[in-house]
ZADREN-17043 format. One line per field, with one value per residue (C-alpha): residue in three letters; x, y, z. Coordinates in pm, 1 decimal, padded with zeros to 6 digits, m for minus. Example, Ala and Ser with C-alpha at 12.3 -4.5 7.8 and 13.67 -1.06 7.14 Angstrom:
residuo: [ALA,SER]
xx: [01230.0,01367.0]
yy: [m00450.0,m00106.0]
zz: [00780.0,00714.0]
END
This chain:
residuo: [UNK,UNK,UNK,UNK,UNK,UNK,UNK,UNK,UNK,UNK,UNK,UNK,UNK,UNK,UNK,UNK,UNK,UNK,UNK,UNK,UNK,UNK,UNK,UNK,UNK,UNK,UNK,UNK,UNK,UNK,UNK,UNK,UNK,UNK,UNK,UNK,UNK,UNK,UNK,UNK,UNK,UNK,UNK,UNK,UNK,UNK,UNK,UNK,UNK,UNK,UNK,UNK,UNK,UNK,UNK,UNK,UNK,UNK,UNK,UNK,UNK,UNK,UNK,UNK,UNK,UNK,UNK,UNK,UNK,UNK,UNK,UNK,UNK,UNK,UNK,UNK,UNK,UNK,UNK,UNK,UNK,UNK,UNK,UNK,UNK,UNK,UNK,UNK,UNK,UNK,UNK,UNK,UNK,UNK,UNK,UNK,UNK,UNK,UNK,UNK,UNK,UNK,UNK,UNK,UNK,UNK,UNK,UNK,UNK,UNK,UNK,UNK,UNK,UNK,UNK,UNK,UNK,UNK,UNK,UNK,UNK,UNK,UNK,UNK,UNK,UNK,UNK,UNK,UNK,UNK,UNK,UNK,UNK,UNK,UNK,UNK,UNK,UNK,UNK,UNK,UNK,UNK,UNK,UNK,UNK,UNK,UNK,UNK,UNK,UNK,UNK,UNK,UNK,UNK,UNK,UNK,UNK,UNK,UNK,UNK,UNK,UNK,UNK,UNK,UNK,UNK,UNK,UNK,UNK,UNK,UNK,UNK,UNK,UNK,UNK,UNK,UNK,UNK,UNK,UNK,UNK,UNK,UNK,UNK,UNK,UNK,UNK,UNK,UNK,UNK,UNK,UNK,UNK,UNK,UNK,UNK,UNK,UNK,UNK,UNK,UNK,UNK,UNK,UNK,UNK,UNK,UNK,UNK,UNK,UNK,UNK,UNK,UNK,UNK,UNK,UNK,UNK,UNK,UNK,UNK,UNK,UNK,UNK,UNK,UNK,UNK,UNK,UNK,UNK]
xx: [11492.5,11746.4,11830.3,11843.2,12121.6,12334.1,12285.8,12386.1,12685.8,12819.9,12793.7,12992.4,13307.6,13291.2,13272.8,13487.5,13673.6,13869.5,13754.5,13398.1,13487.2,13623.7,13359.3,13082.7,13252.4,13266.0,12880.5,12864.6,13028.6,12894.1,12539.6,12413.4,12317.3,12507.2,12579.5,12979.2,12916.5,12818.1,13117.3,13344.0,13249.5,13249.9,13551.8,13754.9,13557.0,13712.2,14046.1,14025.8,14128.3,13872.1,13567.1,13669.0,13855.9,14236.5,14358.3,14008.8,14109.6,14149.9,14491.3,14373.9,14543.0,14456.6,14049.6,14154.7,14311.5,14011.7,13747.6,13967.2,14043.9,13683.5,13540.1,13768.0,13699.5,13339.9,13367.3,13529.0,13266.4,13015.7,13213.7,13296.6,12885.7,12816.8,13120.1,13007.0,12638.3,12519.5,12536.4,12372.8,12119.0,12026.2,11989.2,11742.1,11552.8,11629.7,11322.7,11172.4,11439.1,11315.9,11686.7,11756.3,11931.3,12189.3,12259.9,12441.3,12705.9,12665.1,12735.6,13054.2,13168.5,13091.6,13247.4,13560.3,13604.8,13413.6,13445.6,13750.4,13549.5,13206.4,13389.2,13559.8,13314.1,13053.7,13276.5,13269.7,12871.4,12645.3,12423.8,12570.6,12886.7,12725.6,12597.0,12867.2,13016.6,12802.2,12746.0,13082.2,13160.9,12833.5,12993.1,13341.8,13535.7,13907.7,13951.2,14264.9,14181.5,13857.1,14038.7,14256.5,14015.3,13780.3,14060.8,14168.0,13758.1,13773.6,14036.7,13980.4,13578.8,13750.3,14006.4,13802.6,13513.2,13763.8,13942.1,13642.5,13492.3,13877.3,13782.2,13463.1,13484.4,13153.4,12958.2,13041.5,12709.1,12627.6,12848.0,12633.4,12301.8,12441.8,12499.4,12196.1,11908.8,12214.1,12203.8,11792.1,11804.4,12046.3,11819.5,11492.8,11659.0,11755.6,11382.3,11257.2,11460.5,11408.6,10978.0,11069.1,11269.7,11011.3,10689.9,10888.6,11063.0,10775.3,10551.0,10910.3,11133.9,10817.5,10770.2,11111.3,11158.4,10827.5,10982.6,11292.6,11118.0,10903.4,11214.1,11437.3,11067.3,11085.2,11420.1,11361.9,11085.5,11322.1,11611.7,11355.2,11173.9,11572.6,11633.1,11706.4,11389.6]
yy: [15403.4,15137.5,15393.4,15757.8,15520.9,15433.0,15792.1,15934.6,15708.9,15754.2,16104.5,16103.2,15924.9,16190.5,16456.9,16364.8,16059.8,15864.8,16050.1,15933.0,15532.9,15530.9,15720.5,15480.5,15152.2,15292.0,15340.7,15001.4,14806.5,14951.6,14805.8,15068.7,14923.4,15112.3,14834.8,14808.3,14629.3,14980.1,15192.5,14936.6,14870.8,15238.9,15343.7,15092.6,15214.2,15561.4,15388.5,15367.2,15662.6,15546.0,15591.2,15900.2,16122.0,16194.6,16350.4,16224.3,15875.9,15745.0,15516.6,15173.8,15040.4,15364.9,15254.7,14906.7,15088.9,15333.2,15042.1,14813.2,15060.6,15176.2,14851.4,14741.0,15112.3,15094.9,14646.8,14848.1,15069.7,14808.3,14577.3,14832.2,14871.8,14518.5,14478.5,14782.3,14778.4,14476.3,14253.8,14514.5,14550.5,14192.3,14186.2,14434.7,14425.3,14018.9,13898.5,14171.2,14076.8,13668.4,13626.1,13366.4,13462.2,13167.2,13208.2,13492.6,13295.7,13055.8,13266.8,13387.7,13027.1,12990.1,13294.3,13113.3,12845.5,12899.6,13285.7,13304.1,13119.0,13286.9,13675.3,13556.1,13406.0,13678.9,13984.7,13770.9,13734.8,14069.1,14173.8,13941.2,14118.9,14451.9,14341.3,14013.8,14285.4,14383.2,13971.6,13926.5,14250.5,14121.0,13793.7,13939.4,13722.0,13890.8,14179.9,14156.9,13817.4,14006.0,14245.2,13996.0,13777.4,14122.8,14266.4,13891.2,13918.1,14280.5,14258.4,14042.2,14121.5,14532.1,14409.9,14190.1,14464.7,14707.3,14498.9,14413.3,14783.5,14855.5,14613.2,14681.2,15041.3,15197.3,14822.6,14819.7,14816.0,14447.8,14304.8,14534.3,14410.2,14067.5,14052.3,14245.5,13927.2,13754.8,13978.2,14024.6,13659.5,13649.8,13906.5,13714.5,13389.3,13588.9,13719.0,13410.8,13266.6,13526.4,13508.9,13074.5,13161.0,13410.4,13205.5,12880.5,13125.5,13329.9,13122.6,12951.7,13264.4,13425.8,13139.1,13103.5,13470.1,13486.7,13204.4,13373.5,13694.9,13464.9,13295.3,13655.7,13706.6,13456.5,13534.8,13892.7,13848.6,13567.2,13844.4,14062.6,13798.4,13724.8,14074.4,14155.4,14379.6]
zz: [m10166.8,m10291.3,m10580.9,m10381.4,m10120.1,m10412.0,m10566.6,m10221.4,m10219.1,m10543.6,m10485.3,m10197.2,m10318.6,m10624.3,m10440.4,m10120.2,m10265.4,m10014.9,m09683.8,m09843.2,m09897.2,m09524.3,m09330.7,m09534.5,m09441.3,m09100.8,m09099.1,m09255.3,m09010.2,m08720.3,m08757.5,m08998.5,m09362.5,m09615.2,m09875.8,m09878.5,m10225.8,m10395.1,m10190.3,m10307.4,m10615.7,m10724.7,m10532.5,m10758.6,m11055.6,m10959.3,m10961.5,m11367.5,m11579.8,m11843.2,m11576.6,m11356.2,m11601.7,m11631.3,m11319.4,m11089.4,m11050.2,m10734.5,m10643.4,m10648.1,m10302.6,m10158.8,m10224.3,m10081.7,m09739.8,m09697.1,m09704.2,m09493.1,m09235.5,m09230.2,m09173.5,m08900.2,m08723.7,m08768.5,m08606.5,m08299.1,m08230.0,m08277.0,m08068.1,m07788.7,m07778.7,m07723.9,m07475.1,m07277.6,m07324.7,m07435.6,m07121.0,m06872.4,m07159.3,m07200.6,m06771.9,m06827.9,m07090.2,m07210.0,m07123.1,m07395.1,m07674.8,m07590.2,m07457.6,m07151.8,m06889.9,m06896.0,m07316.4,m07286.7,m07116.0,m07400.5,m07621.7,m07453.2,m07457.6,m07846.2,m07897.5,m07710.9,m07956.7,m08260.7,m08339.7,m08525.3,m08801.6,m08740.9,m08746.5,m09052.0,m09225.7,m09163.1,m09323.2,m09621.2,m09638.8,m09750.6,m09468.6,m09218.7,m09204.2,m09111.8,m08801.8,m08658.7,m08448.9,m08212.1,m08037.0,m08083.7,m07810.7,m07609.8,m07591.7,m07516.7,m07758.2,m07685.8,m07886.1,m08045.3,m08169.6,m08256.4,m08455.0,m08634.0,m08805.0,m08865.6,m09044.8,m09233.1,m09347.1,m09447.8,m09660.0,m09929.8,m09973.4,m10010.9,m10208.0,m10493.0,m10493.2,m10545.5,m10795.1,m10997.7,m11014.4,m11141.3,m11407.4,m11486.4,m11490.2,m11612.8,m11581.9,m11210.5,m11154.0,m11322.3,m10992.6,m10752.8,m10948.0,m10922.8,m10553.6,m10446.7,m10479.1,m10281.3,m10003.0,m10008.1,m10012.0,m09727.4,m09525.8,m09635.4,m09428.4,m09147.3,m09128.9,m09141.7,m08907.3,m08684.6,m08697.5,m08641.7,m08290.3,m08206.2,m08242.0,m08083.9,m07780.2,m07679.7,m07422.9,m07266.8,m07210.4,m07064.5,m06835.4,m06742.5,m06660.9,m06463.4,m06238.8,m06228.1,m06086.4,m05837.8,m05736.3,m05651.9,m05483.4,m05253.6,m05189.4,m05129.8,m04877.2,m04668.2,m04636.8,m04507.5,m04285.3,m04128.7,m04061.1,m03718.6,m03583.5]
END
């Protein structure tokens, strides 16, 4: 699968070149798992006469633009989902994704002071960075400040791919074969830590929910009981 993705991708830049690096970082940064490490990596192998052929090659800061451009389209989307969608989502259907009520507000408050550093951080991390995103717009951490650290974090992880696939030229691969166990290992934590919240949230967000709904209950049947007949 791993192999007909990167197949797929490389194809794409060769065929449709720039328009092809910026519509995959797009997809990439709006929650959908297209590894940025193979675009980039092969977009600045396409930047070296040696690898694409006199008169194919790609212009080096061109590459850079398309991926950094694409990424910080694709954070929008994915932000403009969670800022729209997320919070009516989590009021419905929280209680199914093990969410309390109050930690949404939490989050907005972390968000507050801490997610300069986390949206930073995150576009520099495989995996992480595909998905930071969508809590940031749930959390409704201002957008423009959003958009500033999204675009200080896109840059230099688009500019050193590119740079090192420039490099590397027909071994651009040994990078992507390098940072792939990172990223698996990366997605193995997050799995983990995911099944740990899930077995230690399940019986307590349940509860807490059921006495929610008992409480709005209650409440429900003394509106009706004060009602004038």
């Amino acid at each position: 699968m791993l192999e007909g993705l990167q197949q797929f991708i490389t194809t794409s830049i060769g065929e449709y070149g720039l328009l092809a690096i910026f519509v995959l970082m797009v997809l990439e940064s709006a929650c959908i798992p297209i590894p940025s490490e193979v675009t980039m990596l092969f977009g600045g192998a396409m930047t070296s006469t040696a690898f694409a052929g006199p008169g194919n090659e790609l212009d080096f800061w061109a590459v850079v633009a398309a991926g950094t451009l694409g990424n910080l389209l694709g954070s929008w989307l994915a932000y403009g989902v969670g800022d729209k969608g997320g919070r009516p989502m989590i009021d419905r259907f929280g209680r199914y994704l093990l969410i309390r009520p109050h930690e949404v507000e939490r989050a907005h408050t972390w968000f507050e002071q801490h997610g300069e550093v986390t949206v930073f951080v995150s576009r520099l991390l495989p995996v992480v960075r595909t998905f930071i995103s969508l809590p940031a717009g749930v959390a409704e951490m201002p957008f423009w400040r959003f958009t500033l650290y999204t675009l200080a974090g896109c840059l230099p992880w688009c500019l050193a791919l590119t740079w090192l696939g420039a490099v590397l030229g027909d071994n651009w691969e040994s990078v992507e074969t390098f940072l792939r166990p990172v990223s698996w290992l990366i997605l193995a934590v997050l799995v983990v830590g995911l099944v740990v919240v899930i077995r230690r949230r399940w019986t307590s967000v349940r509860a807490e929910y059921a006495a929610l709904d008992a409480a709005r209950s209650d409440q429900s049947t003394e509106d009706e009981g004060t009602r004038p007949a």
